[in-house]
C-alpha positions as a printed NumPy array, in Angstrom:
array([[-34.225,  -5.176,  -5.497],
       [-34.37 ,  -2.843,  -8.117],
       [-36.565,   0.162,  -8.298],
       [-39.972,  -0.317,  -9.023],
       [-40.836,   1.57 , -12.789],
       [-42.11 ,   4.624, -12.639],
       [-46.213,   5.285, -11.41 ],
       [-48.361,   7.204, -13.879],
       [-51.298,   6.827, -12.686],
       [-53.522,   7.551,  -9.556],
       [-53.86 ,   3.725,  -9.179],
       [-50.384,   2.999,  -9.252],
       [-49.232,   5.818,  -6.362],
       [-50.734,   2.803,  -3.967],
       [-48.421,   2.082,  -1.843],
       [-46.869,  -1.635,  -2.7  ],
       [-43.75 ,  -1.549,  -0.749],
       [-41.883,   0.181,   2.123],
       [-40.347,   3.563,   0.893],
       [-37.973,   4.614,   3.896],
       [-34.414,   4.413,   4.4  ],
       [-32.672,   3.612,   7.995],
       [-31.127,   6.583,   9.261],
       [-27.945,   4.56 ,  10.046],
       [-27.576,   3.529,   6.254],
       [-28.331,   6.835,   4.331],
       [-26.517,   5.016,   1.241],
       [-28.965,   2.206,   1.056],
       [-30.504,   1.294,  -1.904],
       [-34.708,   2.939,  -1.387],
       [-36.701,   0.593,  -1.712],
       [-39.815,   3.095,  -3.21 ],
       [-40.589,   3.119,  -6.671],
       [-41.133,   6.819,  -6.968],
       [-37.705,   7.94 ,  -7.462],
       [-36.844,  11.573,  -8.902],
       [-33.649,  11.023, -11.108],
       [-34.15 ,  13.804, -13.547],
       [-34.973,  17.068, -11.9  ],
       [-36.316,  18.239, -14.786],
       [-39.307,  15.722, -14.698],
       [-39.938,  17.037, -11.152],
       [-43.868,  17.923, -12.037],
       [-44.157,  14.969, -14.28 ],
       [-46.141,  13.41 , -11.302],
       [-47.744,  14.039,  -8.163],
       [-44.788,  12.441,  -5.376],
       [-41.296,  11.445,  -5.164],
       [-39.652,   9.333,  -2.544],
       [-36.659,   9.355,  -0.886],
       [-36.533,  13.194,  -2.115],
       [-33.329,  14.984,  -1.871],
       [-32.777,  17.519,   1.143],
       [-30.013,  19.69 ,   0.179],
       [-28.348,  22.576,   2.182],
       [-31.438,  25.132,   0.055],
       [-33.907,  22.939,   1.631],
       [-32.094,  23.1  ,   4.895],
       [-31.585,  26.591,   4.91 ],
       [-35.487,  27.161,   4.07 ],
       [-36.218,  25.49 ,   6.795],
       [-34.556,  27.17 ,   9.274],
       [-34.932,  30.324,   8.019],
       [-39.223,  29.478,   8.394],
       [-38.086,  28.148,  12.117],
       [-36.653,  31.698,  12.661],
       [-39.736,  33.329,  11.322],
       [-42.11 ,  31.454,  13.998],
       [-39.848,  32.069,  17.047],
       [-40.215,  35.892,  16.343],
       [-44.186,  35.016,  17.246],
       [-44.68 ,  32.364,  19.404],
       [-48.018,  31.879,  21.247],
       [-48.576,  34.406,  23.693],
       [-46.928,  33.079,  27.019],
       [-50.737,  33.918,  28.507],
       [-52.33 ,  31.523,  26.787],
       [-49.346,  28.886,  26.684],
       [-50.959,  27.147,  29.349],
       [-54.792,  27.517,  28.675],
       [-53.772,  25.293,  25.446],
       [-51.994,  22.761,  27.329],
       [-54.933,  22.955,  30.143],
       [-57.5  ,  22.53 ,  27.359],
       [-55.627,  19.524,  25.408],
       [-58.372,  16.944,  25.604],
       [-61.358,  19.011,  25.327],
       [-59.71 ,  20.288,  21.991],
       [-59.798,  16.478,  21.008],
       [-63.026,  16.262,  21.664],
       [-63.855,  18.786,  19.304],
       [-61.874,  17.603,  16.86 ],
       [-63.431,  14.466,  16.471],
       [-66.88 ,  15.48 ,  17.17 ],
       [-66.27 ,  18.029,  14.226],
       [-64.839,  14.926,  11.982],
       [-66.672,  12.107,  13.26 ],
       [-68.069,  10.901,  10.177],
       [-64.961,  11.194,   7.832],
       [-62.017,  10.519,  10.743],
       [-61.423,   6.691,   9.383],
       [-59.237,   5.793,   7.276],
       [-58.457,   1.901,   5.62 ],
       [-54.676,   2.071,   6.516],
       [-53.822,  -0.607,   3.372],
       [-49.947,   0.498,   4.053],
       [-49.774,  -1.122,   7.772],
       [-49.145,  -4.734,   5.995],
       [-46.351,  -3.516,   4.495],
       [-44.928,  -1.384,   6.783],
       [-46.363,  -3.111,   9.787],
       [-46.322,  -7.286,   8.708],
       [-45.72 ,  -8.101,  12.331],
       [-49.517,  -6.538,  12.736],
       [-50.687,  -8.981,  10.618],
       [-48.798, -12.232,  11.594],
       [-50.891, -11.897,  14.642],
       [-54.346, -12.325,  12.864],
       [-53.895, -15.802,  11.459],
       [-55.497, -18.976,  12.394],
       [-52.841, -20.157,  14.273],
       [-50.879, -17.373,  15.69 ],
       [-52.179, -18.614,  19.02 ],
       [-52.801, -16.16 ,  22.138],
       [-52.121, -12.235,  20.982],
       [-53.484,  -9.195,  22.722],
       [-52.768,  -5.782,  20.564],
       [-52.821,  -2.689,  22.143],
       [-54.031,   0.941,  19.713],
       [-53.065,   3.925,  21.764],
       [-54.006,   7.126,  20.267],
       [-56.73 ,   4.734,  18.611],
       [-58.901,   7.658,  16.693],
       [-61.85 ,   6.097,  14.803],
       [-59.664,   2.673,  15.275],
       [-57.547,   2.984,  12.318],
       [-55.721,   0.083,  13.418],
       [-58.306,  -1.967,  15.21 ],
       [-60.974,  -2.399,  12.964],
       [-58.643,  -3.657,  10.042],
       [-56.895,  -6.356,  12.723],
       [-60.09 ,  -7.459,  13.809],
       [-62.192,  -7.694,  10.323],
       [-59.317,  -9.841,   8.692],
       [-58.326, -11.6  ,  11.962],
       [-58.976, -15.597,  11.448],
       [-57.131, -16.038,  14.749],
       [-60.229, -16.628,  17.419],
       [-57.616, -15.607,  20.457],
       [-56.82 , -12.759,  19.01 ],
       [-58.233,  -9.58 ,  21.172],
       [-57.48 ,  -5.391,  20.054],
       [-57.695,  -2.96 ,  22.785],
       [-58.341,   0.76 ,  21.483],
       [-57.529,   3.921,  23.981],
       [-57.568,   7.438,  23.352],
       [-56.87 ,  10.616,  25.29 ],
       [-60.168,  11.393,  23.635],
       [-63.491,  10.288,  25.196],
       [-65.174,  11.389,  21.88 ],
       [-62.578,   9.442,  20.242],
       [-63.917,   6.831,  22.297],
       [-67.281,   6.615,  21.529],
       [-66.681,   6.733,  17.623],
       [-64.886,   3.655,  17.899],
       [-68.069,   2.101,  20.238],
       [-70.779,   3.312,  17.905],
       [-68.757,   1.628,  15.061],
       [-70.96 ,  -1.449,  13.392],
       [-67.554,  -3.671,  13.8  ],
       [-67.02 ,  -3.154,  17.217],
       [-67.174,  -6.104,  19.788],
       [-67.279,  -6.522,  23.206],
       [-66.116, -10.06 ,  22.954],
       [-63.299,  -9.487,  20.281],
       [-61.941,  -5.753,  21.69 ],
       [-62.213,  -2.997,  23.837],
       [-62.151,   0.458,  24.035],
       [-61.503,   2.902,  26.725],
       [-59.877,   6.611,  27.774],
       [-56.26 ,   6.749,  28.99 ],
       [-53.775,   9.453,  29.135],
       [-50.237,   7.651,  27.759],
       [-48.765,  10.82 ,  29.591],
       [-50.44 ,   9.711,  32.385],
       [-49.015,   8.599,  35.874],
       [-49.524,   4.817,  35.371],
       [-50.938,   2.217,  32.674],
       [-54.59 ,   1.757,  32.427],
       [-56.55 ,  -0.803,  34.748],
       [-58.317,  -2.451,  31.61 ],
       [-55.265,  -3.804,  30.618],
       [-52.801,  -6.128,  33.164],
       [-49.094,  -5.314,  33.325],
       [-46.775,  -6.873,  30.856],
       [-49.748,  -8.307,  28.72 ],
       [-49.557,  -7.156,  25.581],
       [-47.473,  -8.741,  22.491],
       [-47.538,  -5.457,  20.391],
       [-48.045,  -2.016,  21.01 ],
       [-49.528,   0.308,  18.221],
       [-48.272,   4.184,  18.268],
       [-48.973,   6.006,  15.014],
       [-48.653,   9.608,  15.053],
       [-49.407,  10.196,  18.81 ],
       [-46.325,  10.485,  20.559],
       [-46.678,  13.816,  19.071],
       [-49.646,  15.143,  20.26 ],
       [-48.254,  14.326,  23.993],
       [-45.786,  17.76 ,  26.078],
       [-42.868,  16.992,  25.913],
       [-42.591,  16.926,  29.962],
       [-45.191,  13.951,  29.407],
       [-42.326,  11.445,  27.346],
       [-40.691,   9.93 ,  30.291],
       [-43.914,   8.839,  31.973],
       [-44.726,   7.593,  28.364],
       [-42.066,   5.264,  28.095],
       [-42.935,   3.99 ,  31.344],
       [-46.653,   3.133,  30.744],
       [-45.495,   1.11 ,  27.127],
       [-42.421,  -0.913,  28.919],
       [-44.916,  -1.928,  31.442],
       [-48.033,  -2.529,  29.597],
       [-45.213,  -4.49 ,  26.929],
       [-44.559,  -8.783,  27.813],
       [-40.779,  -9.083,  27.605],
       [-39.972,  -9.142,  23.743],
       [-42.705,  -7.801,  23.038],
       [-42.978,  -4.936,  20.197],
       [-43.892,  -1.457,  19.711],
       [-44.488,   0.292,  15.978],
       [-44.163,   3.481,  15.318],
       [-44.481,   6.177,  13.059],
       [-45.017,  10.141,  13.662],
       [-43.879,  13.345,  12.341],
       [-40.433,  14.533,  11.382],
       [-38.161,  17.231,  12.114],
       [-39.014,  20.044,   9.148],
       [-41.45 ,  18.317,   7.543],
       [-43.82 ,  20.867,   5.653],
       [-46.806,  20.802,   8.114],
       [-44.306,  22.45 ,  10.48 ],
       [-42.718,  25.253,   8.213],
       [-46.146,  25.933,   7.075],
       [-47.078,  27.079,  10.76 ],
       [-47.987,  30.918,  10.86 ],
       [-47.475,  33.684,  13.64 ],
       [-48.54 ,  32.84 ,  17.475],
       [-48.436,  28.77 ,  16.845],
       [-45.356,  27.917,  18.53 ],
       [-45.575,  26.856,  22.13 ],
       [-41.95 ,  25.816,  22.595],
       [-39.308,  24.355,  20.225],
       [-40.301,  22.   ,  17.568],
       [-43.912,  21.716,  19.326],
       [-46.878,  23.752,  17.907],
       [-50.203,  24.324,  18.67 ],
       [-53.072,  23.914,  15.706],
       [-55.835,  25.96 ,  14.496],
       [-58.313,  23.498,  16.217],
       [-56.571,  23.588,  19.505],
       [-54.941,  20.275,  19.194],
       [-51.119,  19.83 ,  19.721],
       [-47.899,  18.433,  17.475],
       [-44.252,  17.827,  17.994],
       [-41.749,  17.235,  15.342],
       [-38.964,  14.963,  16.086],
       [-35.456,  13.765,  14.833],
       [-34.347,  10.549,  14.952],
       [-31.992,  10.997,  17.487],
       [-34.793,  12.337,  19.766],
       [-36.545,   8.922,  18.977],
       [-33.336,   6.62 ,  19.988],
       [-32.901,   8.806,  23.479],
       [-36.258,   7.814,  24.275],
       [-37.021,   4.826,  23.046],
       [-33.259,   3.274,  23.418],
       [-32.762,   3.63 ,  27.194],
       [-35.244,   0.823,  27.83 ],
       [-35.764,  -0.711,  24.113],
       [-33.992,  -2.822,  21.832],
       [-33.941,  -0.911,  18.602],
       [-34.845,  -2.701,  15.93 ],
       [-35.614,   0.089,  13.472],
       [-35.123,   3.897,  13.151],
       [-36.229,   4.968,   9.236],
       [-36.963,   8.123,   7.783],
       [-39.031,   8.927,   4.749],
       [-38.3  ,  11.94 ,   2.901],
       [-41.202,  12.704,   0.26 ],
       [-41.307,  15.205,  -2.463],
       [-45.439,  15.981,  -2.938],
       [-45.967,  18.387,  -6.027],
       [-48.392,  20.934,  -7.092],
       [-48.17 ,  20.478, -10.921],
       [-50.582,  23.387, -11.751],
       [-48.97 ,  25.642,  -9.739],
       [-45.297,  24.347,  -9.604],
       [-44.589,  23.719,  -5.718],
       [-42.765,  21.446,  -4.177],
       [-43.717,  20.344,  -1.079],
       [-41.441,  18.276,   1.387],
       [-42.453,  15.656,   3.564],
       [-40.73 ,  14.178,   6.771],
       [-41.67 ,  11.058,   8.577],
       [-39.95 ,   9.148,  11.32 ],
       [-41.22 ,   5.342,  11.624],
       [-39.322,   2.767,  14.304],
       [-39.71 ,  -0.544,  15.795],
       [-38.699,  -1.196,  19.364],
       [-38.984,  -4.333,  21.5  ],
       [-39.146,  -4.772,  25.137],
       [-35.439,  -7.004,  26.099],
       [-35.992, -10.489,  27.395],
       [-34.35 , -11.397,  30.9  ],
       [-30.704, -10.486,  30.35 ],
       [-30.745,  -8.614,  27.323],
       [-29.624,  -4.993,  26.885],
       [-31.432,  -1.973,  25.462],
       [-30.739,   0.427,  23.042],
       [-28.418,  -2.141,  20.848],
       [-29.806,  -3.827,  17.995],
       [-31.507,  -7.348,  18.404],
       [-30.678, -10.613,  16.624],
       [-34.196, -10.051,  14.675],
       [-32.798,  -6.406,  13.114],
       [-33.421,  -5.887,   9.985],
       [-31.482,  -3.165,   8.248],
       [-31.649,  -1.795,   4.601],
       [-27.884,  -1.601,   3.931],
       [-26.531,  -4.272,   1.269],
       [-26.21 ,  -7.146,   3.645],
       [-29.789,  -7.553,   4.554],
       [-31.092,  -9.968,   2.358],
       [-33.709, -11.398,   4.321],
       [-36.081,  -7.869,   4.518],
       [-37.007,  -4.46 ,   4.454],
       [-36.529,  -1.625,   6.982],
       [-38.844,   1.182,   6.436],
       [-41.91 ,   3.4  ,   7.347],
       [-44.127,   5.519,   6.682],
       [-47.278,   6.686,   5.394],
       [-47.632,   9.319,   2.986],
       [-51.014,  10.219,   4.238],
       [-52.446,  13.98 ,   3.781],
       [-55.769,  12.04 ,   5.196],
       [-57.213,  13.211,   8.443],
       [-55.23 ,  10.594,  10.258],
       [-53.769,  14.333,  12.06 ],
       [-55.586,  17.545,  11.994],
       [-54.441,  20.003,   9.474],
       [-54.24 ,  24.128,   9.744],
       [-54.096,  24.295,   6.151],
       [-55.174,  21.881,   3.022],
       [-53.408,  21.393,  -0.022],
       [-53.379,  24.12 ,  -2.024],
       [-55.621,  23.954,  -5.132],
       [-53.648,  21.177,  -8.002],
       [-51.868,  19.395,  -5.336],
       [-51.45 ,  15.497,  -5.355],
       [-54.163,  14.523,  -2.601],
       [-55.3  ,  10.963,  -4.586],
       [-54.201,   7.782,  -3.209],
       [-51.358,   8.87 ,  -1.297],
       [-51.915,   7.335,   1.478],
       [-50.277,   4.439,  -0.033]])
C-alpha cells in the first residue's frame, strides 16, 4: 500500500487507517499517511506517525526518568494513594461527567472485529467494556448494532463511572448492562457467567491497575473469555511524553505514577505486554505507535508512545503465547491485512496533569 499523501488540513488528520507497526517487524512498510521524510518540514503540520526515536530521544528520556527517581512520592503517602484509588475515580468522573465521552470513530479501523459483531447476522455475541468510562465503547456497538442478539456489558472500578453510563439516554436494560468490578479483583464478576464472552474490550486500563494486581487480571479475562475468544487492547507506552512530563513527588514505583487528580498510570513495553498476556494467550498482535505531535507556534516536539495488541483465548489443544493461524502481521508477506493500533487521542479518554501547551495540535487527533 503506498503512503497515503500528505494531510493539510484539520479534516484530513481523521484517522482513515491503522498507523502502527508490529514490534516484531520494525522494517515494515507504516501504514499511516502522516509520514515525516524531510526534517526540515517538521512544523509544517500538527502530527507525524511512525516518528523516529533516535539514541537523543532515548537519552532524553532517561535522563527525565533519572530526574523523577530523585523525587518520588513520599513513601508516607505511597499507600494512602493506592488505598484511595477508587474514590480518586470517583472524583474524576464526577469532576468530568459531562465532557468524559468521546465518539471513538478509530475503533473500526483499529478494532473491525468490534464491529463484525454488530451485523444482522453475526448471530449470538456478548461484548464485554472493562474500564468502560462514559461507555466509549458501548454506546457506539450498541447505536450501530443491527444484530438483535447482540448484548454490551460495561464495568468500571468506578461506581461514578457507573452511573454516567446508566443516566446515559442510550442505555438499555434489555440491550446492555452496567455494573462495578475490580479487574484486579480476586475473581470475575457475578453479572457475567464464566467463559461467556466472545470479545473482551481493554483500552487504556490495564494501566490504571498496581502492578501486584496483573496476575489476578489475567485470570479474571481468561475466565470471563469462551475459548477463542478475543481481547483488544491498547494503553500507554514506555516513554511516551505524558510520562517524561511527570514532575517531582509523582512516582510511586518504576514506570507507574500517580496523577494530579489522584488517579494512577503505568507505562509499559511490549515485552511487558507478551509476559503477561502470552503465558495464557495466543498472540495475535503486539504494535506500537510512535507519534510526533508539534507545537508549530512555539516549535516543540512532542513524542507519543502507544502499545495496542490482540490476544485470543486457545481452543482445546492449542498453545499460548505463539501466533495463531488468524495472525496478521505487517511485514511484506501479509497481504490479506493490517496489524496496528492506536489512538492518537489527547481527549479525556485518561486524565491529564498537564494540557497542551498553548499552539499545540489538539484538533481531530483522535483519529
Amino acid at each position: 500500500m503506498e503512503p497515503a499523501a500528505t494531510p493539510r488540513t484539520t479534516e484530513d488528520i481523521k484517522k482513515r487507517e491503522s498507523s502502527s507497526r508490529d514490534v516484531n517487524s520494525p522494517s515494515s512498510a507504516p501504514f499511516g499517511g502522516r509520514l515525516l521524510v524531510d526534517e526540515s518540514t517538521v512544523f509544517e503540520q500538527n502530527a507525524w506517525d511512525h516518528a523516529p526515536w533516535g539514541e537523543e530521544q532515548e537519552q532524553h528520556a532517561r535522563n527525565e526518568i533519572a530526574r523523577q527517581n530523585l523525587n518520588p512520592v513520599p513513601q508516607e503517602l505511597v499507600e494512602t494513594y493506592h488505598a484511595e484509588a477508587a474514590e480518586n475515580w470517583n472524583k474524576f468522573y464526577t469532576k468530568n461527567e459531562n465532557k468524559f465521552f468521546k465518539d471513538r470513530h478509530w475503533l473500526r479501523i483499529e478494532f473491525p472485529e468490534l464491529f463484525d459483531m454488530i451485523e444482522a447476522e453475526a448471530g449470538e455475541k456478548n461484548v464485554m467494556e472493562i474500564g468502560c468510562g462514559a461507555g466509549n465503547t458501548m454506546f457506539p456497538l450498541i447505536i450501530e448494532s443491527k444484530n438483535p442478539k447482540l448484548f454490551v456489558y460495561a464495568c468500571d472500578f468506578s461506581s461514578t463511572a457507573v452511573d454516567v453510563v446508566k443516566n446515559n439516554s442510550e442505555y438499555d436494560p434489555k440491550r446492555g448492562k452496567a455494573f462495578v468490578w475490580d479487574l484486579g479483583g480476586d475473581d470475575i464478576p457475578p453479572e457475567v457467567e464464566p467463559e461467556s464472552m466472545d470479545v473482551l474490550v481493554l483500552i487504556f486500563v490495564l494501566s490504571a491497575l498496581h502492578p501486584d494486581r496483573w496476575e489476578h487480571a489475567m485470570n479474571n479475562l481468561y475466565k470471563l473469555l469462551k475459548p477463542g475468544g478475543l481481547i483488544v487492547f491498547r494503553d500507554y507506552g514506555r516513554y511516551d511524553m505524558a510520562q517524561l512530563r511527570f514532575k517531582k513527588n509523582r512516582l510511586l514505583s518504576d514506570n507507574f505514577y500517580v496523577r494530579g487528580d489522584g488517579t494512577r498510570v503505568y507505562f509499559f513495553e511490549s515485552d511487558e505486554i507478551v509476559k503477561l498476556f502470552g503465558s495464557r494467550f495466543t498472540i495475535e498482535q503486539n504494535a506500537v505507535d510512535r507519534r510526533l505531535i508539534v507545537n508549530r507556534l512555539r516549535k516543540v516536539k512532542m513524542y507519543r508512545v502507544w502499545l495496542q495488541g490482540k490476544f485470543r483465548k486457545p481452543l482445546a489443544g492449542q498453545a499460548p503465547g505463539v501466533p495463531s493461524e488468524t495472525t496478521v502481521r505487517t511485514d511484506e508477506s501479509a497481504e490479506d491485512g493490517v496489524d496496528g493500533p492506536v489512538d492518537t487521542s489527547l481527549s479525556l479518554d485518561t486524565p491529564s496533569d498537564s494540557p497542551l501547551p498553548s499552539g499545540a495540535a489538539t484538533p481531530s487527533l483522535e483519529a
